[in-house]
Backbone as CSV, one residue per row, in Angstrom:
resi,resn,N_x,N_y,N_z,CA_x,CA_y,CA_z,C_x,C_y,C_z
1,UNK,0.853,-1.182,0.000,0.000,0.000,0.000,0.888,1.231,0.000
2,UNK,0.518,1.889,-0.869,1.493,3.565,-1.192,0.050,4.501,-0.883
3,UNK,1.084,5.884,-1.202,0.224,7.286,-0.697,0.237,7.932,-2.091
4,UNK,-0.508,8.886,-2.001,0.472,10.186,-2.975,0.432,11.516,-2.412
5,UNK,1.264,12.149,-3.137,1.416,13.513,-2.605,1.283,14.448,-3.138
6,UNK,0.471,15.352,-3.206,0.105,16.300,-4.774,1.086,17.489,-3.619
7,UNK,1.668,18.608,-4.437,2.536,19.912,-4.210,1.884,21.152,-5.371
8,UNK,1.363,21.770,-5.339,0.872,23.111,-6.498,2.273,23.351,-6.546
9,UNK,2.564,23.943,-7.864,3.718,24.790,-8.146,3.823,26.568,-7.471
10,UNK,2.212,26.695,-7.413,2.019,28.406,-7.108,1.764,28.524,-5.691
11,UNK,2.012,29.782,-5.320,1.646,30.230,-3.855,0.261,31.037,-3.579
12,UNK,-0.536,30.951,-4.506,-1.349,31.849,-4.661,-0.781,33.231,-4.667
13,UNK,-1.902,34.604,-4.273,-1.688,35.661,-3.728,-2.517,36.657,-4.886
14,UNK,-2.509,38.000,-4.491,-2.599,38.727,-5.172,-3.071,39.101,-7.104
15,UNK,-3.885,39.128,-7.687,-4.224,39.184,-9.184,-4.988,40.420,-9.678
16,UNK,-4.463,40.171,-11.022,-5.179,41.685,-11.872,-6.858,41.214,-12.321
17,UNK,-7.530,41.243,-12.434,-9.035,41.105,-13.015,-8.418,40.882,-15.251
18,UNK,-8.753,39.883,-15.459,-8.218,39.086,-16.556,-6.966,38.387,-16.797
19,UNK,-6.209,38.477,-15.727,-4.882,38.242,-15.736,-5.077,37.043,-15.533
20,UNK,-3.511,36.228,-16.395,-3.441,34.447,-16.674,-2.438,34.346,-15.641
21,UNK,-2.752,33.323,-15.218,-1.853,31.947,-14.244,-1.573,30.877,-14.276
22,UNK,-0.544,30.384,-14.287,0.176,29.012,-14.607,-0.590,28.446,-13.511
23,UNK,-1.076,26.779,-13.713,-1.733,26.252,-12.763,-0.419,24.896,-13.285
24,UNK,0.183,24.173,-12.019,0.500,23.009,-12.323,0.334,22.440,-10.925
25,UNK,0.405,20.486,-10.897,0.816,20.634,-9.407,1.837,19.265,-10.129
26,UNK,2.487,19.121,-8.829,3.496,17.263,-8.883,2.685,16.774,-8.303
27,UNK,2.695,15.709,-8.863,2.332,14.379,-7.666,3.502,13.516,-7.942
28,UNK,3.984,13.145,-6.407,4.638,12.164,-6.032,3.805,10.852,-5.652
29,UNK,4.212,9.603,-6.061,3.703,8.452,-4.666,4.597,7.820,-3.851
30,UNK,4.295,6.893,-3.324,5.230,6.018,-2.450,4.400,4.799,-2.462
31,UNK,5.245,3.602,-3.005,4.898,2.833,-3.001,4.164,2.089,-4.541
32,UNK,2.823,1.206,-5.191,2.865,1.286,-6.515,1.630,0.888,-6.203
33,UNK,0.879,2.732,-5.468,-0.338,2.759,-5.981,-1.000,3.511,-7.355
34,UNK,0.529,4.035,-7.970,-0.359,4.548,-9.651,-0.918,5.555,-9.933
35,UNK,-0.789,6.489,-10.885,-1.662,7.586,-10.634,-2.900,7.194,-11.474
36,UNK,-3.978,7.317,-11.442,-5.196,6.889,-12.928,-5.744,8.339,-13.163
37,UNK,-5.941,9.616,-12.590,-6.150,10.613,-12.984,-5.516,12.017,-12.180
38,UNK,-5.756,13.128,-12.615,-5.164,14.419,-12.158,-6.019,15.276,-12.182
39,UNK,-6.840,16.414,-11.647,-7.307,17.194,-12.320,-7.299,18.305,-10.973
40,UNK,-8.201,19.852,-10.750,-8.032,20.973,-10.187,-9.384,21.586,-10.364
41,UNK,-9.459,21.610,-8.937,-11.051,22.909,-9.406,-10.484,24.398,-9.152
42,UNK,-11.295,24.893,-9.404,-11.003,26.455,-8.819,-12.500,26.698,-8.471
43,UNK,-12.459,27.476,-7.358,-14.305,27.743,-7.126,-13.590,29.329,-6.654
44,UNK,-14.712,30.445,-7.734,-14.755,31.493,-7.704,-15.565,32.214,-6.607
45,UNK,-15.446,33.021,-6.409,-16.273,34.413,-5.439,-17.442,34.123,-5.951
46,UNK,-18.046,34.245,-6.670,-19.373,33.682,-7.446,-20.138,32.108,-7.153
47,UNK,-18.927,31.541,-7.523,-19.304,30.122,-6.743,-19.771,29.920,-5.427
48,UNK,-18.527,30.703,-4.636,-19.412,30.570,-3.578,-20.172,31.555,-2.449
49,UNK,-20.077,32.384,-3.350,-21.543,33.078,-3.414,-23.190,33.190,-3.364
50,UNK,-23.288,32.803,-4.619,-24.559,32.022,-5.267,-24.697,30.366,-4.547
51,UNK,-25.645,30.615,-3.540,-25.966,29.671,-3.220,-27.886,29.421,-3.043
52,UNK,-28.388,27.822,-3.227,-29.743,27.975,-2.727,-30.313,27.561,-1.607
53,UNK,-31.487,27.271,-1.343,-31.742,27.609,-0.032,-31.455,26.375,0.758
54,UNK,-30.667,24.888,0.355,-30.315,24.547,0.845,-28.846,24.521,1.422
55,UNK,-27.990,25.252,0.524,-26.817,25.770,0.757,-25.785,25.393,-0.199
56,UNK,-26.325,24.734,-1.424,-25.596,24.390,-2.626,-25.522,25.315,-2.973
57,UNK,-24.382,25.261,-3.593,-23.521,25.855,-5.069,-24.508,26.193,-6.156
58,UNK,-25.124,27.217,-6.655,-26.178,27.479,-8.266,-24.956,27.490,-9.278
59,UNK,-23.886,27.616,-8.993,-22.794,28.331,-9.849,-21.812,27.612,-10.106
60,UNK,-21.201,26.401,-10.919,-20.041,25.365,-11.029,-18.707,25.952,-11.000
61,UNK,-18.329,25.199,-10.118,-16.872,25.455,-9.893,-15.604,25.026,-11.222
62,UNK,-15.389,25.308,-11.724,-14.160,25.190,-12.930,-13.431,24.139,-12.632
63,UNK,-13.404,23.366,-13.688,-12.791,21.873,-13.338,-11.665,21.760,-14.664
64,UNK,-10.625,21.391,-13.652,-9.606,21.711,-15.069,-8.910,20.179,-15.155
65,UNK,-8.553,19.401,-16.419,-7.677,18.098,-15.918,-6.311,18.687,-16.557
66,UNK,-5.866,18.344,-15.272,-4.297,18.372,-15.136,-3.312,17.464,-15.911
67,UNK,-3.245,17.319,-17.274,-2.010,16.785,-18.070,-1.020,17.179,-17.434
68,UNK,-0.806,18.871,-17.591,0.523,18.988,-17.511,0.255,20.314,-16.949
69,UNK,0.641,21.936,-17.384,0.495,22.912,-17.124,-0.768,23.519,-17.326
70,UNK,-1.730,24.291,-17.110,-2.892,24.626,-17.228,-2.575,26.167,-16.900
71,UNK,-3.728,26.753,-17.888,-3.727,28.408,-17.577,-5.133,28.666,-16.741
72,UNK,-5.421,29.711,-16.148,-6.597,30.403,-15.609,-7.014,31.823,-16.083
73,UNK,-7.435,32.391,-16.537,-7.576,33.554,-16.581,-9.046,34.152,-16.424
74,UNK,-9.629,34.000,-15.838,-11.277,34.341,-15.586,-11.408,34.929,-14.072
75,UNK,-10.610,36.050,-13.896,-10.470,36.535,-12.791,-11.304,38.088,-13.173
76,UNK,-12.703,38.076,-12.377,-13.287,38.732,-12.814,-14.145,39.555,-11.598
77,UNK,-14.548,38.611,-10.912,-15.404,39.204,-9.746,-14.401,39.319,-8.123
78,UNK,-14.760,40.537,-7.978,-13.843,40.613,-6.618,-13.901,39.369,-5.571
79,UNK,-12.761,38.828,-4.853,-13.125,37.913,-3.794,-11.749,37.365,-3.943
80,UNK,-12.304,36.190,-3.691,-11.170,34.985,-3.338,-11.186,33.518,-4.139
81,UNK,-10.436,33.270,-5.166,-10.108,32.152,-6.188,-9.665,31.040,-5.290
82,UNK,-10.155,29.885,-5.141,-9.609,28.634,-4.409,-9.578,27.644,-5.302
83,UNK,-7.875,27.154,-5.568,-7.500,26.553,-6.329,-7.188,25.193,-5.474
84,UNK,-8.171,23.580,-6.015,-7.403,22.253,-4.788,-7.248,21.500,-6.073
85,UNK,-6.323,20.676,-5.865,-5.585,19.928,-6.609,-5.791,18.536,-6.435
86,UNK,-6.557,17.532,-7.059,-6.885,16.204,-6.852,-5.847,15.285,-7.522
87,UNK,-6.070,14.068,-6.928,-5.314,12.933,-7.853,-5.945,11.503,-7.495
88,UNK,-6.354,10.419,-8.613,-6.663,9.507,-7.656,-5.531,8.284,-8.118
89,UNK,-5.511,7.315,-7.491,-5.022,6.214,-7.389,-5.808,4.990,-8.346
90,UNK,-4.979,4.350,-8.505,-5.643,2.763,-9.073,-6.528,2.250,-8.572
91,UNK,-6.845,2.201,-6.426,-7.578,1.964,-6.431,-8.824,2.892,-5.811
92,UNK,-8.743,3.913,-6.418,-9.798,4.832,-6.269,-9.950,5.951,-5.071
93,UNK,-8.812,5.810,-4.986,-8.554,6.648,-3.426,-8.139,7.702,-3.968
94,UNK,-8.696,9.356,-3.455,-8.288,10.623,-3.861,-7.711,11.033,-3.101
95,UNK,-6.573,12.079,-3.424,-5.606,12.569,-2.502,-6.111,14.217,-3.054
96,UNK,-6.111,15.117,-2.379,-6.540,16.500,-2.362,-5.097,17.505,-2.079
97,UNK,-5.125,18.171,-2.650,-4.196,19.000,-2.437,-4.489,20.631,-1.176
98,UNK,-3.588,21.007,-0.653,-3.124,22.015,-0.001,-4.401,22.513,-1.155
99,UNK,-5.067,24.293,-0.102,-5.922,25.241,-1.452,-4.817,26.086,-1.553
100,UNK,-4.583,26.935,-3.153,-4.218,27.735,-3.425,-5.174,28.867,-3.504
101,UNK,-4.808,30.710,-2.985,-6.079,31.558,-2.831,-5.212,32.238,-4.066
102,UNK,-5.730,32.715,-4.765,-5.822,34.249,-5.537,-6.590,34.838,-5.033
103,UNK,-6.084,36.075,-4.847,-7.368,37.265,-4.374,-6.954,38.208,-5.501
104,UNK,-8.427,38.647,-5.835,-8.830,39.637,-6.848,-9.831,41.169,-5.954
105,UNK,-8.945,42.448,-5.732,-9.050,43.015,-4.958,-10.243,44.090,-5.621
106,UNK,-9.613,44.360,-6.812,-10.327,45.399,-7.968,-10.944,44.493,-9.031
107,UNK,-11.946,44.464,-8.892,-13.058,43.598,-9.763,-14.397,43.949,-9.737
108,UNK,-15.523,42.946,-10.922,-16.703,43.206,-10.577,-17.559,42.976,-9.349
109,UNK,-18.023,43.362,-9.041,-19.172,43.045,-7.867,-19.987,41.829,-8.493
110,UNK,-20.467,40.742,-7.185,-20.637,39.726,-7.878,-22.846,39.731,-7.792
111,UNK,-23.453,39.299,-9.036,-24.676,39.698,-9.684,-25.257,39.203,-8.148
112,UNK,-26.146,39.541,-7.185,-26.820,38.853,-6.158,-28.432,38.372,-6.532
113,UNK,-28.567,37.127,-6.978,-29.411,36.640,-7.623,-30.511,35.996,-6.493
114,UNK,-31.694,36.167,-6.535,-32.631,35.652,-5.307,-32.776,34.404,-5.695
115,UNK,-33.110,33.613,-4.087,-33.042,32.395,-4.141,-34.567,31.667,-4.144
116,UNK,-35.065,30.977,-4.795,-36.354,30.564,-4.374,-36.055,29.324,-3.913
117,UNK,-37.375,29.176,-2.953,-36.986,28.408,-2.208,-37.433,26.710,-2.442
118,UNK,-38.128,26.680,-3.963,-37.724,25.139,-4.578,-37.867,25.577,-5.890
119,UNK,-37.606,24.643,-7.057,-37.046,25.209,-8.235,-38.714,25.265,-9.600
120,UNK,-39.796,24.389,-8.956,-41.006,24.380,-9.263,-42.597,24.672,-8.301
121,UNK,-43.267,25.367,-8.822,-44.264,25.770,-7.467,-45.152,25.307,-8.320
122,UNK,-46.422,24.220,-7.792,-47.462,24.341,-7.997,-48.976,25.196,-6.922
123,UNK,-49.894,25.097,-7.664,-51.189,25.694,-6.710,-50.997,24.814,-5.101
124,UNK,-51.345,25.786,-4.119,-51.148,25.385,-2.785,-49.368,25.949,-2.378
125,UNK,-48.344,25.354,-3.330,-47.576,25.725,-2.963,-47.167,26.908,-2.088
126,UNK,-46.196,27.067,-0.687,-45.596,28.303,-0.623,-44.020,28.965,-1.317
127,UNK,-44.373,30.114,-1.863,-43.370,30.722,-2.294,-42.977,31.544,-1.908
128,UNK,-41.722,31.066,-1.830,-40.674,32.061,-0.293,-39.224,32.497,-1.273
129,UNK,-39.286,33.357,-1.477,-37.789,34.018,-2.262,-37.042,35.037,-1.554
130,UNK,-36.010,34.755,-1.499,-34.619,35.369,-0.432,-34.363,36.044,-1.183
131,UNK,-32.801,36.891,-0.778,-31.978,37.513,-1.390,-30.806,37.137,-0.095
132,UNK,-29.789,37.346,-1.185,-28.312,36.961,-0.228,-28.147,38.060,0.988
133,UNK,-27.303,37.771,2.228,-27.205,38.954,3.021,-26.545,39.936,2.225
134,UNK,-27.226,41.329,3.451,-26.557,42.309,2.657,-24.478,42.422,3.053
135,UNK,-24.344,43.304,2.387,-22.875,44.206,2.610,-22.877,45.042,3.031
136,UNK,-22.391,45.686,4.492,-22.454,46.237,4.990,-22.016,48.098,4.321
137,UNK,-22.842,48.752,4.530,-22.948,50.057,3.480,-23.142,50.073,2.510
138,UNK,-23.987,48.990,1.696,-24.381,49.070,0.567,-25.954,49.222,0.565
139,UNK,-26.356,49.502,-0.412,-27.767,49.800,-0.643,-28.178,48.704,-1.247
140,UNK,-29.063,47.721,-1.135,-29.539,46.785,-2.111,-31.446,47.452,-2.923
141,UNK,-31.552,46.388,-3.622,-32.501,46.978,-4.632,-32.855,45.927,-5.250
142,UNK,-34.582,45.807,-5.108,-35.097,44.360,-5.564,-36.305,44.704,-6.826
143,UNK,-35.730,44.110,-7.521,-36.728,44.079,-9.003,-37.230,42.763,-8.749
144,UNK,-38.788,43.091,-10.218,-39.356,41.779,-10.271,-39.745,42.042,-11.246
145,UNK,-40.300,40.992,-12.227,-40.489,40.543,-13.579,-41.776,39.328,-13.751
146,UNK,-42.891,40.045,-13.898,-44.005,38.906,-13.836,-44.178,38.896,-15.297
147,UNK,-44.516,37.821,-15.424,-45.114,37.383,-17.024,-46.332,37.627,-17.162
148,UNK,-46.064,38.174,-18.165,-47.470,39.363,-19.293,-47.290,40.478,-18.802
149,UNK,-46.522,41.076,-17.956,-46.383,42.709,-17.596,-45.510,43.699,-18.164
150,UNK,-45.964,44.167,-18.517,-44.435,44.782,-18.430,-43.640,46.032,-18.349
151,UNK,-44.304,46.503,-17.250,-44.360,47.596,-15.964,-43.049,46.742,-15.105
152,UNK,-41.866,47.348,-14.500,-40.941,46.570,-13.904,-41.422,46.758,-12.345
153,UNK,-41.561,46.106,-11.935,-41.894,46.102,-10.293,-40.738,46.091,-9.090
154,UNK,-41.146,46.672,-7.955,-39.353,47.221,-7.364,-40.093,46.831,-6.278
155,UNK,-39.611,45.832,-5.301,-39.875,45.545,-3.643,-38.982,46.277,-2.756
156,UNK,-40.050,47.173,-1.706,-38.744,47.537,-0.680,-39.157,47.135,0.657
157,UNK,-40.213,46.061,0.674,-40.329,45.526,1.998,-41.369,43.892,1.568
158,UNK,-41.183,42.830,2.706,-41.472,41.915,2.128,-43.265,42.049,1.598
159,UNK,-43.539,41.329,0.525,-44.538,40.855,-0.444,-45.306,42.411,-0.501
160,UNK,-44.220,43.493,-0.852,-44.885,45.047,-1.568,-44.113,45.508,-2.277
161,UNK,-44.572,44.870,-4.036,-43.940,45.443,-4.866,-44.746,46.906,-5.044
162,UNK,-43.830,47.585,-5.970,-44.513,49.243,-6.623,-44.336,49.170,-7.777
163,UNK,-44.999,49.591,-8.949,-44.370,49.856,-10.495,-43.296,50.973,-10.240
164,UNK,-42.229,50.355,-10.774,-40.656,51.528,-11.093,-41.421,52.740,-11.999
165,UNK,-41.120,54.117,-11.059,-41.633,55.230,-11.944,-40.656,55.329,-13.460
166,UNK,-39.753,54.910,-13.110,-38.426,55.430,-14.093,-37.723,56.897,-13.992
167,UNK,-37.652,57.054,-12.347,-37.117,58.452,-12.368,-36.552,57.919,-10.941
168,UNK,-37.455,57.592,-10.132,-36.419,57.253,-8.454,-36.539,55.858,-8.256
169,UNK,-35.444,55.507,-7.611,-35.228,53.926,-7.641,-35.516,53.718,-5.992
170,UNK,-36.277,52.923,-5.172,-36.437,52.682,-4.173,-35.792,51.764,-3.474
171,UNK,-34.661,51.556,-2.517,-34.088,50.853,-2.267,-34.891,49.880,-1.046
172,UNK,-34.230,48.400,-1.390,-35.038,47.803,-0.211,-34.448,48.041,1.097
173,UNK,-35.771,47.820,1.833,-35.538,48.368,3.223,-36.247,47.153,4.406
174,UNK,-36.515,45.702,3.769,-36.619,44.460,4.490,-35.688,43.470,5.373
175,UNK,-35.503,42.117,5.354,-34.612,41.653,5.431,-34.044,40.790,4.555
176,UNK,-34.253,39.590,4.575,-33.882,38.478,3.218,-34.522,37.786,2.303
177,UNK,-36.200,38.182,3.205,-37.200,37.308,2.566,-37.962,38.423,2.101
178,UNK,-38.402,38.328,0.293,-38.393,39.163,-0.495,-40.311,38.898,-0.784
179,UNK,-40.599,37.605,-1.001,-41.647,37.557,-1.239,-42.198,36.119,-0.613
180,UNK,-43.172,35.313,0.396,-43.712,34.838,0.603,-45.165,34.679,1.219
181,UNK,-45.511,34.002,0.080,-46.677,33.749,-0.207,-47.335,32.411,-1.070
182,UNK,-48.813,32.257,-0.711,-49.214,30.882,-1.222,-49.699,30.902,-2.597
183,UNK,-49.134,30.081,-3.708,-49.403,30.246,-5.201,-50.859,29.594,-5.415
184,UNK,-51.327,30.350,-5.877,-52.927,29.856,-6.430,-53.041,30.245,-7.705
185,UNK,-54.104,30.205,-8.645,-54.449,30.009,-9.492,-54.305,31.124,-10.279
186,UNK,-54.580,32.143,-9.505,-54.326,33.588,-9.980,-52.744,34.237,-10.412
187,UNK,-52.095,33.494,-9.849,-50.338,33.417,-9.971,-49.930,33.599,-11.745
188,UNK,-49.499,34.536,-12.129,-48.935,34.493,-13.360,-47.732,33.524,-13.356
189,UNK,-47.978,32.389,-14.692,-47.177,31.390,-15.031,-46.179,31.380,-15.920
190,UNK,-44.833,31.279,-15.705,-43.495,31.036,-17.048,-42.789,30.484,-16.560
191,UNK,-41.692,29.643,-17.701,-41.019,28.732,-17.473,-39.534,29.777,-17.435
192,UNK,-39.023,29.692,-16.442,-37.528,30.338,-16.263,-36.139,29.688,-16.367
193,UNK,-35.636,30.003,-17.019,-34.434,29.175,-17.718,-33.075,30.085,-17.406
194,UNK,-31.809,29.648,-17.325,-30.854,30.430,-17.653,-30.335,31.038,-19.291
195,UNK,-29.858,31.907,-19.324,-29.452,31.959,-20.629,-27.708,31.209,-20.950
C-alpha cells in the first residue's frame, strides 16, 4: 500500500481582473499505488456566493484536468479564487491537495441573484424568495419581472412590490425574505431558464 502527494507549483496571492496563471501541481507516490487521474477545481467568489436555499452551489466550480500545465484567466469578480488539486489512485482513493487563494481586490461586484426556495411551485404551494445577506454600506434593490407585464416592479419591503416610476429607484428596506406567499391560481405562469 502507497500514498500520494500532490505539491501546487504556485503560492497563490494577489491578481489583476483578466490576468493568466500558470496552474501546475506534482504528484509524487510512495509505493505502486499509480496515478489513474489528475485534475483541479477552482471555485470562484461567485461560486461561492450564489448559493440555494439549501446551501448548494447554483454556480459550477471550474474543473480543469491536469495533463501537464494549465492556464486560468477568468479573474473577474472581486473575492477569493480557491484553487485544490486532486489525484486519484488505481484503487480509487483521492488525494486533495493544499488550497491555493488568488485574491482579486479590484473587480466586478458579484450579480446577487434571489433564491427561491424550490425550483417548481405548484397551486397550494408556498413561495418564499430570499436575497443573499446584505454588505455592509451598501444599498440593495429588488426588481421583479411577472409574465405578461411589463411595468418593472421594485420591492422595498417583504410581499410590496410598486411599479418603477423610471425616475427614483427605491431601495429595499426588508430583510432576506423578499416575497412569501401561497401560489394559487391567480399566480402568473413562465417557465424560467438560464441563458
Amino acid at each position: 500500500m502507497g500514498k500520494l502527494t500532490l505539491t501546487p507549483s504556485g503560492t497563490g496571492g494577489s491578481v489583476n481582473m483578466g490576468q493568466t496563471v500558470e496552474l501546475s501541481v506534482s504528484v509524487t507516490s510512495e509505493g505502486s499505488v499509480g496515478i489513474q487521474r489528475v485534475w483541479g477545481i477552482i471555485s470562484s467568489p461567485e461560486t461561492a456566493y450564489n448559493r440555494d436555499a439549501q446551501g448548494f452551489a447554483t454556480t459550477s466550480s471550474v474543473i480543469l484536468n491536469m495533463t501537464g500545465t494549465t492556464q486560468y484567466k477568468d479573474f473577474k469578480y472581486r473575492g477569493d479564487y480557491v484553487a485544490v488539486f486532486m489525484a486519484k489512485d488505481k484503487n480509487g482513493n483521492v488525494t486533495v491537495s493544499a488550497p491555493v487563494v488568488y485574491s482579486l481586490s479590484i473587480g466586478k461586484d458579484i450579480a446577487l441573484d434571489p433564491i427561491p426556495s424550490q425550483s417548481v411551485y405548484y397551486d397550494g404551494d408556498q413561495c418564499k424568495i430570499t436575497i443573499p445577506s446584505e454588505s455592509p454600506g451598501k444599498n440593495r434593490y429588488v426588481r421583479l419581472t411577472i409574465p405578461g407585464v411589463s411595468s418593472m416592479l421594485v420591492f422595498t419591503a417583504l410581499n410590496t412590490p410598486s411599479v418603477f416610476d423610471g425616475t427614483s429607484l427605491p431601495a429595499w428596506k426588508g430583510g432576506e425574505v423578499v416575497l412569501n406567499m401561497k401560489v394559487t391560481s391567480d399566480f402568473p405562469r413562465a417557465t424560467i431558464g438560464s441563458n
